[in-house]
py3Dmol code that shows the C-alpha trace and the ligand (Angstrom):
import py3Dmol

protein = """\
ATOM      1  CA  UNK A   1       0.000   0.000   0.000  1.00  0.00           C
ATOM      2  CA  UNK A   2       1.651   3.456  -0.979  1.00  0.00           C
ATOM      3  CA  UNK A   3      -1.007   5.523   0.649  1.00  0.00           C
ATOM      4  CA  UNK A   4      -3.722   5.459   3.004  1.00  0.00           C
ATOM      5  CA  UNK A   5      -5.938   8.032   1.478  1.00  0.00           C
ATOM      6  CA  UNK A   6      -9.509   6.181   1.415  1.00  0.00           C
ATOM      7  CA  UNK A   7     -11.224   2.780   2.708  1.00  0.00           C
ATOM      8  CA  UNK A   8     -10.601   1.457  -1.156  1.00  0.00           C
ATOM      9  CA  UNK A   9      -7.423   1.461  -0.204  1.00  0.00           C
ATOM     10  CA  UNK A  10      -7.999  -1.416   2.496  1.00  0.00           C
ATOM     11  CA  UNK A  11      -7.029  -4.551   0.942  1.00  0.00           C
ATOM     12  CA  UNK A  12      -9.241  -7.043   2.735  1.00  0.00           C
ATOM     13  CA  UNK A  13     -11.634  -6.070   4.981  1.00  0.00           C
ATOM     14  CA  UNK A  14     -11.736  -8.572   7.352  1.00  0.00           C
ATOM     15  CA  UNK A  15      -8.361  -9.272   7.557  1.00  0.00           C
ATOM     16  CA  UNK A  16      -7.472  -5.773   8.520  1.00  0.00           C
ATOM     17  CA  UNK A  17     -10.365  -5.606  11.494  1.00  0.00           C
ATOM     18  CA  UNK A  18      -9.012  -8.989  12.691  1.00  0.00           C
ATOM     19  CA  UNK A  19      -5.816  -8.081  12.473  1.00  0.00           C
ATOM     20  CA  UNK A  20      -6.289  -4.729  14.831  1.00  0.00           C
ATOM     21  CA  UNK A  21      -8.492  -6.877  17.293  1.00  0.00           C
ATOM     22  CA  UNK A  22      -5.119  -8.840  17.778  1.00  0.00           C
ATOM     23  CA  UNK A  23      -3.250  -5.889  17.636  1.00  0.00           C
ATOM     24  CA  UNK A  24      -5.561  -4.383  20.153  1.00  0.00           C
ATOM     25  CA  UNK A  25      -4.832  -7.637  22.834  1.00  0.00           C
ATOM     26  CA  UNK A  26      -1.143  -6.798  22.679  1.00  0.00           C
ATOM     27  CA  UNK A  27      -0.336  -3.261  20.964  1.00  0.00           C
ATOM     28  CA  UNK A  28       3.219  -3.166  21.664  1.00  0.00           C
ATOM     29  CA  UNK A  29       3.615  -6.896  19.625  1.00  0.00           C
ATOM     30  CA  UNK A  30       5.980  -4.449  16.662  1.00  0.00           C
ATOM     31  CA  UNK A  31       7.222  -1.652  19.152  1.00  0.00           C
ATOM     32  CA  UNK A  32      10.350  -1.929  17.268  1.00  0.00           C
ATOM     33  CA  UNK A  33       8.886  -2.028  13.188  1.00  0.00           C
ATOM     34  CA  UNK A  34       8.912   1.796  13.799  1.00  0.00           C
ATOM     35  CA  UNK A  35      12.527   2.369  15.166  1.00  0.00           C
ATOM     36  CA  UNK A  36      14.027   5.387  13.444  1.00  0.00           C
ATOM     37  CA  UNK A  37      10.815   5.991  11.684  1.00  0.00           C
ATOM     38  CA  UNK A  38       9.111   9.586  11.493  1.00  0.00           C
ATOM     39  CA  UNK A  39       5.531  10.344  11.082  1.00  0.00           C
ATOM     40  CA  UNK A  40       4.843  13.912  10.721  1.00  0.00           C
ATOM     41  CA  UNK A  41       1.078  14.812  11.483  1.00  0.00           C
ATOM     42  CA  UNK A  42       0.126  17.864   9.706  1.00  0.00           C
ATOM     43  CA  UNK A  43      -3.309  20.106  10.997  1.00  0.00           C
ATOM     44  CA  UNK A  44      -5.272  22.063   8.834  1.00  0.00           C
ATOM     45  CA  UNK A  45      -7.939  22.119  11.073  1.00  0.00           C
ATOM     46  CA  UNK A  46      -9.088  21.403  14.558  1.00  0.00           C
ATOM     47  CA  UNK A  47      -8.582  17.272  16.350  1.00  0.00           C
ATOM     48  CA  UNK A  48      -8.881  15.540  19.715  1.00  0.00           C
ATOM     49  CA  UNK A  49      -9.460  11.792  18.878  1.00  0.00           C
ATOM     50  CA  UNK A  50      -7.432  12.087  15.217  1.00  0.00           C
ATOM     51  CA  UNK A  51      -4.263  13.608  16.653  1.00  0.00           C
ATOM     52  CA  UNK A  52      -3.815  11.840  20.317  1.00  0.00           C
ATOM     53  CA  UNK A  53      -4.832   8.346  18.729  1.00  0.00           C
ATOM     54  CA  UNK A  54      -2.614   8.468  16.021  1.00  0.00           C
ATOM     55  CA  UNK A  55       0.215  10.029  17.994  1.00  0.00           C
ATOM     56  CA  UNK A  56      -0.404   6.682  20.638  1.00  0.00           C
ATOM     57  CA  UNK A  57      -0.654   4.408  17.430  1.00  0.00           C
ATOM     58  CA  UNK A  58       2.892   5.859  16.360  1.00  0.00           C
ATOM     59  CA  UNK A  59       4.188   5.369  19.865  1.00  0.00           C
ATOM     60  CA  UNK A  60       3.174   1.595  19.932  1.00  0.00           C
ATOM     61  CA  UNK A  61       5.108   1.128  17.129  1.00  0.00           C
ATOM     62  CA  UNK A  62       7.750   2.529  18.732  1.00  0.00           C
ATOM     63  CA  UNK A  63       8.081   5.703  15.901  1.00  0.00           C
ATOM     64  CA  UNK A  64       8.944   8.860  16.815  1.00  0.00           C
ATOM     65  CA  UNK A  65       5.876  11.764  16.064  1.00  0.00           C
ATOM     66  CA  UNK A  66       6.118  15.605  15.462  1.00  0.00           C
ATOM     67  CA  UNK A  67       3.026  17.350  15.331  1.00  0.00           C
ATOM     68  CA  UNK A  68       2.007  21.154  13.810  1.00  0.00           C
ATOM     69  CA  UNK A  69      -1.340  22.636  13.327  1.00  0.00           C
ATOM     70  CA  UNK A  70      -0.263  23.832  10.251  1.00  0.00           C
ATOM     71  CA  UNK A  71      -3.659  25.576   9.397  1.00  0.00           C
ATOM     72  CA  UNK A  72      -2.817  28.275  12.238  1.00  0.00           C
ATOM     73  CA  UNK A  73       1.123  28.131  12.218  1.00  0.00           C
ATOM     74  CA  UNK A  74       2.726  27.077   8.461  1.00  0.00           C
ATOM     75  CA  UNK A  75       3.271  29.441   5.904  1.00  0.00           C
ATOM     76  CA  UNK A  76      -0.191  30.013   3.823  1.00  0.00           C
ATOM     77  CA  UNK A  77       0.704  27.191   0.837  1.00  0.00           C
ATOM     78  CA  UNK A  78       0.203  28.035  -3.073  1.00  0.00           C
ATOM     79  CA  UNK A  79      -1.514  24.873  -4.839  1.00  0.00           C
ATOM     80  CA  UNK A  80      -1.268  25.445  -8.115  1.00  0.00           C
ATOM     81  CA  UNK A  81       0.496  25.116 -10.960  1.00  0.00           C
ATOM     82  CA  UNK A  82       3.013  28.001 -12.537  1.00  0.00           C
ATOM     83  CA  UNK A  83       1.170  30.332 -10.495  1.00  0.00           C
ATOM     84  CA  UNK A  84       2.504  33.972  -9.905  1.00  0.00           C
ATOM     85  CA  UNK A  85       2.843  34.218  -6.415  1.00  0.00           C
ATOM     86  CA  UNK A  86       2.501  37.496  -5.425  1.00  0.00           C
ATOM     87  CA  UNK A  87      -0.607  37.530  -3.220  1.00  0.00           C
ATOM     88  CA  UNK A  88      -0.988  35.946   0.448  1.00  0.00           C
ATOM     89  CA  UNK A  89       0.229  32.837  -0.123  1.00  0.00           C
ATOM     90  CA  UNK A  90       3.969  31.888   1.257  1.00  0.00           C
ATOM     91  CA  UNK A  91       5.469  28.594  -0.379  1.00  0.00           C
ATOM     92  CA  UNK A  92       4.551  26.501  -2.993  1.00  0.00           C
ATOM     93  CA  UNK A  93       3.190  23.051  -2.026  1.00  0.00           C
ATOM     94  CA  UNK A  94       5.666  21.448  -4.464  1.00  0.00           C
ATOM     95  CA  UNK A  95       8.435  22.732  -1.906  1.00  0.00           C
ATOM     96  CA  UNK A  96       6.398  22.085   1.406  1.00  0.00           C
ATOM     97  CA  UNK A  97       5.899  18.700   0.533  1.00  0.00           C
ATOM     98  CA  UNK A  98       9.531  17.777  -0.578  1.00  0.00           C
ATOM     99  CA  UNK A  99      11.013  19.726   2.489  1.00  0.00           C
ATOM    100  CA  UNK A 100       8.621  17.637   5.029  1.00  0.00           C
ATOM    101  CA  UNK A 101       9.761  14.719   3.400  1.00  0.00           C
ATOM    102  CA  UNK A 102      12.900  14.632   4.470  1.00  0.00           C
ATOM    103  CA  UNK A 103      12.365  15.238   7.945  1.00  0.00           C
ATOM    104  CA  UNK A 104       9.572  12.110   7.988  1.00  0.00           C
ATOM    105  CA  UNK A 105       9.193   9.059   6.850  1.00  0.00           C
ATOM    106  CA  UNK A 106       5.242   9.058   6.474  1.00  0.00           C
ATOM    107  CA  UNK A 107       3.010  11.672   6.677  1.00  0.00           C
ATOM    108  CA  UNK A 108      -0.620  12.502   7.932  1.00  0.00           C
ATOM    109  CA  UNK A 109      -2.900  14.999   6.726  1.00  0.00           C
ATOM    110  CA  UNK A 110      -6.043  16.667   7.989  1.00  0.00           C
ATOM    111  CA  UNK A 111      -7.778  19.232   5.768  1.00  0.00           C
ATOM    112  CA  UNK A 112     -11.586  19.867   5.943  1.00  0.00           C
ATOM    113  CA  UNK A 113     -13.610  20.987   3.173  1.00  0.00           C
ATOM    114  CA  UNK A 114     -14.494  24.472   2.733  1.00  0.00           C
ATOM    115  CA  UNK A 115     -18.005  23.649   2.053  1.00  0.00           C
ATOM    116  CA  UNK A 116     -18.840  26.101  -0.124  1.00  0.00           C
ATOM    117  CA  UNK A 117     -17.603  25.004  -3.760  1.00  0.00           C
ATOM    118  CA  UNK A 118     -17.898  21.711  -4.058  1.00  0.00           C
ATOM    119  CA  UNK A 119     -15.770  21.306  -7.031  1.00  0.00           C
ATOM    120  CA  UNK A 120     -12.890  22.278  -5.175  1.00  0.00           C
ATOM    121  CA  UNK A 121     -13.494  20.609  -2.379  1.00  0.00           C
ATOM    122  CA  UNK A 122     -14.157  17.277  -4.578  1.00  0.00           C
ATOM    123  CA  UNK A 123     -10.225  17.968  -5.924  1.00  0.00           C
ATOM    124  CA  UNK A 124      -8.893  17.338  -2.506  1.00  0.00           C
ATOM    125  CA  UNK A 125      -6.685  19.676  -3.738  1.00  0.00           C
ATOM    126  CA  UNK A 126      -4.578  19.861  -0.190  1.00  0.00           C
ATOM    127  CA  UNK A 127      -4.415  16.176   0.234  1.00  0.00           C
ATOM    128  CA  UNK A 128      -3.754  15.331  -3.334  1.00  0.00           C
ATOM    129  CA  UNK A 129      -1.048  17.584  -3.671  1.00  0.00           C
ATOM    130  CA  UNK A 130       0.748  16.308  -0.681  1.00  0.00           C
ATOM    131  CA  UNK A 131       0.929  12.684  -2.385  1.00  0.00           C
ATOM    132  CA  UNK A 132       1.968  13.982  -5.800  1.00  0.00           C
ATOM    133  CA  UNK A 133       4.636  16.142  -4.177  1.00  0.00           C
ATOM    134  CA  UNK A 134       6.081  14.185  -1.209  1.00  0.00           C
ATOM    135  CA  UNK A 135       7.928  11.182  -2.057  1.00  0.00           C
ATOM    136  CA  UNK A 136       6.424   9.169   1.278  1.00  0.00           C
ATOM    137  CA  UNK A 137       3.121   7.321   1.840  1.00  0.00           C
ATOM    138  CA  UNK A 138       0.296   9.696   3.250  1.00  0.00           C
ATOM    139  CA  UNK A 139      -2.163   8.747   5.571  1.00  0.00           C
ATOM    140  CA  UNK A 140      -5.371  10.589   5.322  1.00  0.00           C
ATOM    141  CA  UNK A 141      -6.280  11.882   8.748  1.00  0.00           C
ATOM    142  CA  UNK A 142     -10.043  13.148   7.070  1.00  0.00           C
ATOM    143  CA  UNK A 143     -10.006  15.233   4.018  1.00  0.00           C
ATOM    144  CA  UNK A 144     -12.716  17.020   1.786  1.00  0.00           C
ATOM    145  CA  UNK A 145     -14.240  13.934   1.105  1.00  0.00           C
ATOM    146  CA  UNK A 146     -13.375  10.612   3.368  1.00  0.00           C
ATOM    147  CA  UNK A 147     -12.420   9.752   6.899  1.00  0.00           C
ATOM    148  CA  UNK A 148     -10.544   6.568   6.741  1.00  0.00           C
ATOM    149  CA  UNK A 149      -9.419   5.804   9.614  1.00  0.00           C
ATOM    150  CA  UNK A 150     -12.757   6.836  11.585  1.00  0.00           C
ATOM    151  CA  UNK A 151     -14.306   3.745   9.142  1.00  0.00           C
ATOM    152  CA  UNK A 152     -11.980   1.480   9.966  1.00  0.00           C
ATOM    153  CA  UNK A 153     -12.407   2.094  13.933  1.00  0.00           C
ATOM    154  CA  UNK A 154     -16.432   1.798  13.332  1.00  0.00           C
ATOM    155  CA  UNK A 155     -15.927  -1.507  11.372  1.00  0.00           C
ATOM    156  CA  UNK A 156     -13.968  -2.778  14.266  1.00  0.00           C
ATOM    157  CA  UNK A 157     -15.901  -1.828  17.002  1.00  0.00           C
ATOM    158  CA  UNK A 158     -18.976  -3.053  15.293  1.00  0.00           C
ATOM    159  CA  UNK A 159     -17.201  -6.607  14.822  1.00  0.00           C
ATOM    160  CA  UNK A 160     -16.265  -6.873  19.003  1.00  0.00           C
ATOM    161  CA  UNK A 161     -19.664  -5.829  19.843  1.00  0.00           C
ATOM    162  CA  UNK A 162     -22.140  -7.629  17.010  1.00  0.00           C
ATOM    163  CA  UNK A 163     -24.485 -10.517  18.280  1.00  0.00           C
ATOM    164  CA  UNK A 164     -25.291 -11.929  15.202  1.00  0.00           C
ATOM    165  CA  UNK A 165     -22.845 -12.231  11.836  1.00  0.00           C
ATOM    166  CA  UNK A 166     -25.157  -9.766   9.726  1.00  0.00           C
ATOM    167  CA  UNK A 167     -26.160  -7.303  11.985  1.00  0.00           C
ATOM    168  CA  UNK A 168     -28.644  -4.567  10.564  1.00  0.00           C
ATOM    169  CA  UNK A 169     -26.861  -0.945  10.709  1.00  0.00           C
ATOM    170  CA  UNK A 170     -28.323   2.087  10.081  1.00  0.00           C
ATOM    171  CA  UNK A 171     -26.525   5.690   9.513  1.00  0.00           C
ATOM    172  CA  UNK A 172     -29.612   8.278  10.766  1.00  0.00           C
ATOM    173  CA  UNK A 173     -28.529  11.856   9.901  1.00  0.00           C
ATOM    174  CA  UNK A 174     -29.437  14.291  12.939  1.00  0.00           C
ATOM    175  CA  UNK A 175     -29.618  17.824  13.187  1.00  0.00           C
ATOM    176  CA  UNK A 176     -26.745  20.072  14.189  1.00  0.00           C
ATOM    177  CA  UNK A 177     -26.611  24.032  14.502  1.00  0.00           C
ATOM    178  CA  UNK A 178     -23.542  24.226  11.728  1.00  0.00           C
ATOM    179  CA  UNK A 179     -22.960  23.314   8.315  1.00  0.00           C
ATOM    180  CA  UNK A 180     -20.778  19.662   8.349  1.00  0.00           C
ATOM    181  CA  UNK A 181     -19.186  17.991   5.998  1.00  0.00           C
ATOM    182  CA  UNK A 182     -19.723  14.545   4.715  1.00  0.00           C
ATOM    183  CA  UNK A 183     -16.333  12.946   5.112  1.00  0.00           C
ATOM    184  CA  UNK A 184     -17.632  10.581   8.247  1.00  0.00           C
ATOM    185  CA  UNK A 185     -20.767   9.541   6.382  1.00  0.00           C
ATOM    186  CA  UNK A 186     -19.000   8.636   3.148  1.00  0.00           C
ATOM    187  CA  UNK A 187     -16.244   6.848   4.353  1.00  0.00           C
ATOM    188  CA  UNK A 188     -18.846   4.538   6.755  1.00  0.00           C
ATOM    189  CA  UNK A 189     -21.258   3.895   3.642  1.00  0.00           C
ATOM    190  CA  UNK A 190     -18.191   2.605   1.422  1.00  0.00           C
ATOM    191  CA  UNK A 191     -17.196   0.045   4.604  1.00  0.00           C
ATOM    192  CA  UNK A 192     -20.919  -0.722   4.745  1.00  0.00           C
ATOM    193  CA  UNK A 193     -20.576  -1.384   1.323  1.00  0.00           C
ATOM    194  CA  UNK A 194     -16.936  -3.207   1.493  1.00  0.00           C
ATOM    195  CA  UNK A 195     -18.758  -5.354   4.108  1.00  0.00           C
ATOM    196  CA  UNK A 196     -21.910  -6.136   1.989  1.00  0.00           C
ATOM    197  CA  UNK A 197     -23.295  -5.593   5.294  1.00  0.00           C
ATOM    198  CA  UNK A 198     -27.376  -4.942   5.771  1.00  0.00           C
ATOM    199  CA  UNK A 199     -27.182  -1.486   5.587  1.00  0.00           C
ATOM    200  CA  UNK A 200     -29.907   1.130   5.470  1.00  0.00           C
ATOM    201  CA  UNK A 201     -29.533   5.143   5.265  1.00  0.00           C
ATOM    202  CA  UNK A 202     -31.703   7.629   7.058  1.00  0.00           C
ATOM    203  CA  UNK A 203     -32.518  11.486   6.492  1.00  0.00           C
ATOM    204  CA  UNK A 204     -35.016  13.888   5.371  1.00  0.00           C
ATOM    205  CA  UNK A 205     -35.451  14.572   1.864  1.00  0.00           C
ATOM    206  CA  UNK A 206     -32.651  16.736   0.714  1.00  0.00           C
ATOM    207  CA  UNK A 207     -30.004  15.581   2.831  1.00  0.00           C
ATOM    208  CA  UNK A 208     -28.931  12.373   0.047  1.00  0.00           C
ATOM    209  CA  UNK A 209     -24.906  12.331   0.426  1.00  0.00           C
ATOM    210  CA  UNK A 210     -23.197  12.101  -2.923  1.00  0.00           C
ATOM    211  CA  UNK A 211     -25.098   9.518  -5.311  1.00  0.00           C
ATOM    212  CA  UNK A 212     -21.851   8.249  -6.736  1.00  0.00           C
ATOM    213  CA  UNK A 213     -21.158   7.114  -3.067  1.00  0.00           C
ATOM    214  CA  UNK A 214     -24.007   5.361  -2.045  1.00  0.00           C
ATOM    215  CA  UNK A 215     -25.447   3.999  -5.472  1.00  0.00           C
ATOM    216  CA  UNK A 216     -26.875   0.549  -4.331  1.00  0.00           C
ATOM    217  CA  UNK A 217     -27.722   1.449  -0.995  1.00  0.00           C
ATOM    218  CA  UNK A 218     -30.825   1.188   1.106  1.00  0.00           C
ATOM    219  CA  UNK A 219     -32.192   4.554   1.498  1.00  0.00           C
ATOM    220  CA  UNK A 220     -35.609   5.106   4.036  1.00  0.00           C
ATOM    221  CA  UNK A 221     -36.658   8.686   4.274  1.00  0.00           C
ATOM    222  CA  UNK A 222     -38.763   7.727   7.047  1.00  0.00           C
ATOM    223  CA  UNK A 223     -36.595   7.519  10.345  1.00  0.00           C
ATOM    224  CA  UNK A 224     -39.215   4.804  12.542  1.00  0.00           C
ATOM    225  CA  UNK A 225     -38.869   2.662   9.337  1.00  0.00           C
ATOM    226  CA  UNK A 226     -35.206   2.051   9.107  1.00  0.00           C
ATOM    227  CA  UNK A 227     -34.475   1.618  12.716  1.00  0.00           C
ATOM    228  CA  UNK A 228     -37.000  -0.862  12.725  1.00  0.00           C
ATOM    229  CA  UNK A 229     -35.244  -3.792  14.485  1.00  0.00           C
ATOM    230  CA  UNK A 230     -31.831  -2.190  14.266  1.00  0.00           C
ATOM    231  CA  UNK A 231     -28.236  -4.019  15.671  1.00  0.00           C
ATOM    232  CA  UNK A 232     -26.273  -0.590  15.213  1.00  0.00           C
ATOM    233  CA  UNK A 233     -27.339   2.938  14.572  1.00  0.00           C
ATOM    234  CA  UNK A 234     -24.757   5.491  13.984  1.00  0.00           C
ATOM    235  CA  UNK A 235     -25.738   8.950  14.308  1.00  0.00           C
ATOM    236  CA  UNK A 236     -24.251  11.906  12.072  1.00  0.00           C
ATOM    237  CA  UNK A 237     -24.975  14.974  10.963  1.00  0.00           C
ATOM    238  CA  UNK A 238     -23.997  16.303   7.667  1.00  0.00           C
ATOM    239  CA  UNK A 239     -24.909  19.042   5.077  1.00  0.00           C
ATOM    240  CA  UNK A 240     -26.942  18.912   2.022  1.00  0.00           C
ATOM    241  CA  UNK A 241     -24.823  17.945  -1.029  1.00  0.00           C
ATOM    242  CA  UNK A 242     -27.466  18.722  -3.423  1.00  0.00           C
ATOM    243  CA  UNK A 243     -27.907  21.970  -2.325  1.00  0.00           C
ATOM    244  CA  UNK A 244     -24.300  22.307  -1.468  1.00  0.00           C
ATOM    245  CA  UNK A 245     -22.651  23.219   2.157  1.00  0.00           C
ATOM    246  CA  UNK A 246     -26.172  23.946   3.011  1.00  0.00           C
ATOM    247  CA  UNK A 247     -28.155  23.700   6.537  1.00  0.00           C
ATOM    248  CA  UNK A 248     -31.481  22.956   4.696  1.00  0.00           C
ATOM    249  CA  UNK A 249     -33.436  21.052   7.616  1.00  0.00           C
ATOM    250  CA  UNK A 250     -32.452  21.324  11.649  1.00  0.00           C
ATOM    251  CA  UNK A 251     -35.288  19.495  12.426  1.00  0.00           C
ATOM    252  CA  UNK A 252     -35.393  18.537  16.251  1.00  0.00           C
ATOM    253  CA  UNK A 253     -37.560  15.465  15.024  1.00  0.00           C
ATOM    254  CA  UNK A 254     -34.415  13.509  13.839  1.00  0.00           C
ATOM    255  CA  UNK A 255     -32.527  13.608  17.068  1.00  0.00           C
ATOM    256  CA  UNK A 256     -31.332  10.137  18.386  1.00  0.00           C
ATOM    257  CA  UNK A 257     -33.501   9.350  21.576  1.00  0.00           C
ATOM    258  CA  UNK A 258     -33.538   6.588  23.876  1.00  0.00           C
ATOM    259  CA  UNK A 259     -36.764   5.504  22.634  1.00  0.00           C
ATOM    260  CA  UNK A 260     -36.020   5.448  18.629  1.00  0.00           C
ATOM    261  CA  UNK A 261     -33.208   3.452  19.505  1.00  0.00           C
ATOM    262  CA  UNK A 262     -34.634   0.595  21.109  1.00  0.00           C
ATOM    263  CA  UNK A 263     -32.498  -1.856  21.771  1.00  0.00           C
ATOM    264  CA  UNK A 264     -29.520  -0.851  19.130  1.00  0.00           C
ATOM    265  CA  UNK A 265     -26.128  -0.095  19.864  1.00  0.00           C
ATOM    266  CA  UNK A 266     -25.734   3.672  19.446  1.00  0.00           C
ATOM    267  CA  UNK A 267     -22.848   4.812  17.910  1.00  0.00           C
ATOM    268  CA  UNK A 268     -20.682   8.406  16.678  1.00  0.00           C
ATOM    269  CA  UNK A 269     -17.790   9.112  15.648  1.00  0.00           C
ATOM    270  CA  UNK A 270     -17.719  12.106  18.034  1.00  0.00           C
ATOM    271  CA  UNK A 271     -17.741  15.113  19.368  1.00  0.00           C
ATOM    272  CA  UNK A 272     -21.065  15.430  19.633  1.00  0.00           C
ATOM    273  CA  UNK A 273     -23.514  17.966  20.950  1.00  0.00           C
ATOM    274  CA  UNK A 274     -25.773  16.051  23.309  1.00  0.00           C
ATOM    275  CA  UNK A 275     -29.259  17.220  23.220  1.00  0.00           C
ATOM    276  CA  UNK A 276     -29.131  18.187  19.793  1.00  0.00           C
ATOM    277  CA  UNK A 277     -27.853  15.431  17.818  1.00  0.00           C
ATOM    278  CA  UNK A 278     -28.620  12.593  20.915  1.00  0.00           C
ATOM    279  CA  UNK A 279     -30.037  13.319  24.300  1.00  0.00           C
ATOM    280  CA  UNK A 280     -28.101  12.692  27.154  1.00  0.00           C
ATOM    281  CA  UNK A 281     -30.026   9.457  27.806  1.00  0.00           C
ATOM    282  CA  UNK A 282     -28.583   7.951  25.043  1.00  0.00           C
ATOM    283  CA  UNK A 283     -24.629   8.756  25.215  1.00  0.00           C
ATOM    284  CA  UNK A 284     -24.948   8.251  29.067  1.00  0.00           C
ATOM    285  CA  UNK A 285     -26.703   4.904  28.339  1.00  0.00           C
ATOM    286  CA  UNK A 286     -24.959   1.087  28.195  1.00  0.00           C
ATOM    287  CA  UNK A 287     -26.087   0.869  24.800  1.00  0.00           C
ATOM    288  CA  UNK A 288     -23.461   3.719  23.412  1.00  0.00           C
ATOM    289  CA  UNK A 289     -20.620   2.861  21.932  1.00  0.00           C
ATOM    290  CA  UNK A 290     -18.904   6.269  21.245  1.00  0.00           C
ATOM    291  CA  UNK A 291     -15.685   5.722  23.968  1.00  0.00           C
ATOM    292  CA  UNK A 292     -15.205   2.085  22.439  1.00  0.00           C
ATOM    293  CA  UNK A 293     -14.932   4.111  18.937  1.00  0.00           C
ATOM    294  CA  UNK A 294     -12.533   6.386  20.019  1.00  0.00           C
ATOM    295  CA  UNK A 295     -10.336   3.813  21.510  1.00  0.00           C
ATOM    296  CA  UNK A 296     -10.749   1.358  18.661  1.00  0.00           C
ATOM    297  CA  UNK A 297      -9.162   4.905  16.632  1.00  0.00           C
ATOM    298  CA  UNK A 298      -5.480   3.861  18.409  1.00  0.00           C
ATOM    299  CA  UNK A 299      -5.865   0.670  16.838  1.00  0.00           C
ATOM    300  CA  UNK A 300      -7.636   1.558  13.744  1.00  0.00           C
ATOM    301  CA  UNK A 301      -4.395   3.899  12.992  1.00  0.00           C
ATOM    302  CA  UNK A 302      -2.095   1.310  14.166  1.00  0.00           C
ATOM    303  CA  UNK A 303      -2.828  -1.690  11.587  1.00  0.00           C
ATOM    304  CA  UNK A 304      -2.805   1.107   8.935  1.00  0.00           C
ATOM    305  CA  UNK A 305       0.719   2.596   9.954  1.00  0.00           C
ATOM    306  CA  UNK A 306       2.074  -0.966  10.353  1.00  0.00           C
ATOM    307  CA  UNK A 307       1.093  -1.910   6.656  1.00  0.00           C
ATOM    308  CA  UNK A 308       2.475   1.657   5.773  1.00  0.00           C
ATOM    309  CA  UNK A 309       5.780   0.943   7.440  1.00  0.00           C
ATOM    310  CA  UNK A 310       6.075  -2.540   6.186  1.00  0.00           C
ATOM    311  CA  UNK A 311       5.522  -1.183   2.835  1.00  0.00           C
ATOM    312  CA  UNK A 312       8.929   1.210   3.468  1.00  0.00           C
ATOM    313  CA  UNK A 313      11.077  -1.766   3.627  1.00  0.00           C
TER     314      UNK A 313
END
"""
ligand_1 = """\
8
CP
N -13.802 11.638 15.208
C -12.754 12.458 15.015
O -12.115 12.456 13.941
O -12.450 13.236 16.083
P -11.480 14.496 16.038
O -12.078 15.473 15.037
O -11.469 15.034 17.437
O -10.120 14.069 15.574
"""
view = py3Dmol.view(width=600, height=400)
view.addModel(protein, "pdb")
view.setStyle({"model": 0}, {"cartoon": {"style": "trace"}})
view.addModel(ligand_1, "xyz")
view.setStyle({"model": 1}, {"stick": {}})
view.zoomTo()
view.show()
């Protein structure tokens, strides 16, 4: 694997999950694959969960990690092409990328999208560029369009804590104050997907994520329907992508409650804002998952470095 950039890039599904699991039972098994080894974690935008668990997966393979939130403290980077730079921005991503090359050996990336053109935000330009321009693997720590390693953590929490082989899993959009993206949602329908597991999608009309993504997939725009006997409902919000960037519905209606969920394992990929997107009932409940997900992130980010460093030698 040269990159980690989305869940295609996962080569087998359930060996990977399995894999972590035993990773998980003994995490310092390869403390020493990552001896000498570099990852440089660069921050375009804000992380709790992304940056501590991948800084911990690093340490467990005994690399060494250096961390900037490069959205607030690089130099303002130029993305394209023979451009004249004599505006705002500082250095050329063909240089960035080279230069931060040196000093690591893989790198991680985190850059939102803007949500407001969704052409350029569909270029991943900033994650794109940095694999054309560095010459080591990148690891996609959530970009425009995909959050890879949040997928991978879901998949594996949902394997330790399933009853039945096929459970049913449902992704119910929820309402949220601010405009989100749709990284989360799209990388957990293509593992749904990757799975061929009994999937079903939930939101009001309006709120369909990109059809390109979730062609074949269950969708039920009524909410009562599709958790109907549900294993596993993840919550999430996201923005229209129709009407694009867009808070088109905040309907109070489609928050997660105790009672909608039933008997299901709740789960999200958090933070969340309780009362808004799930009452406290809910997150404070047995039934939610969300802590197991952020742990399973260590672990998540741990098989995927390990393949990433094995690839190096
Ligand atoms: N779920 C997740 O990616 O959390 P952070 O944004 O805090 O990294």
């Amino acid at each position: 694997m040269k990159h980690y950039l989305s869940v295609n890039d996962i080569d087998s599904i359930n060996e990977w999950v399995k894999d972590a699991l035993i990773l998980k039972k003994n995490p310092l098994a390869f403390n020493k694959l990552g001896k000498q080894k570099t990852i440089g974690l660069l921050f375009f935008n804000n992380s709790l969960r992304t940056r501590l668990s991948t800084q911990k997966a690093a340490m467990h393979l005994g690399m060494t990690f250096m961390t900037m939130n490069f959205g607030k403290d690089g130099w303002a980077l130029e993305f394209e092409d023979r451009s004249i730079m004599d505006k705002g921005n500082a250095e050329h991503i063909k240089e960035a990328a080279q230069v931060v090359s040196q000093y690591c050996d893989i790198l991680g990336i985190r850059a939102f999208p803007s949500l407001k053109n969704k052409e350029a935000d569909e270029s991943e330009t900033v994650i794109n560029s940095f694999s054309k321009y560095a010459s080591i693997p990148v690891l996609n720590m959530e970009s425009s369009l995909s959050h890879p390693l949040q997928a991978l953590a879901d998949l594996i929490t949902i394997e330790e804590h399933k009853k039945k082989s096929n459970p049913k899993i449902v992704l119910s959009w929820a309402p949220h104050p601010r405009a989100l993206p749709h990284a989360v949602a799209n990388s957990f329908v293509k593992a749904m997907q990757l799975k061929q597991a009994d999937f079903t999608i939930t939101h009001p009309e309006g709120y369909e994520l990109d059809p390109k993504i979730t062609n074949g997939c269950r969708i039920e725009y009524d909410q009562e329907k599709a958790l109907n006997n549900a294993d596993f409902v993840y919550v999430k919000n996201w923005s229209s992508y129709k009407d694009y960037g867009k808070v088109i519905n905040q309907d109070k209606n489609w928050m997660m409650t105790q009672k909608k969920l039933g008997t299901a394992k709740f789960m999200h990929c958090l933070p969340v804002r309780r009362n808004v997107v799930v009452e406290d009932e809910v997150l404070d409940g047995n039934q939610s998952l969300v802590i197991a997900q952020a742990n399973n992130r260590t672990f998540a980010a741990q098989i995927v470095l390990k393949k990433l460093l094995e690839s190096l030698k």
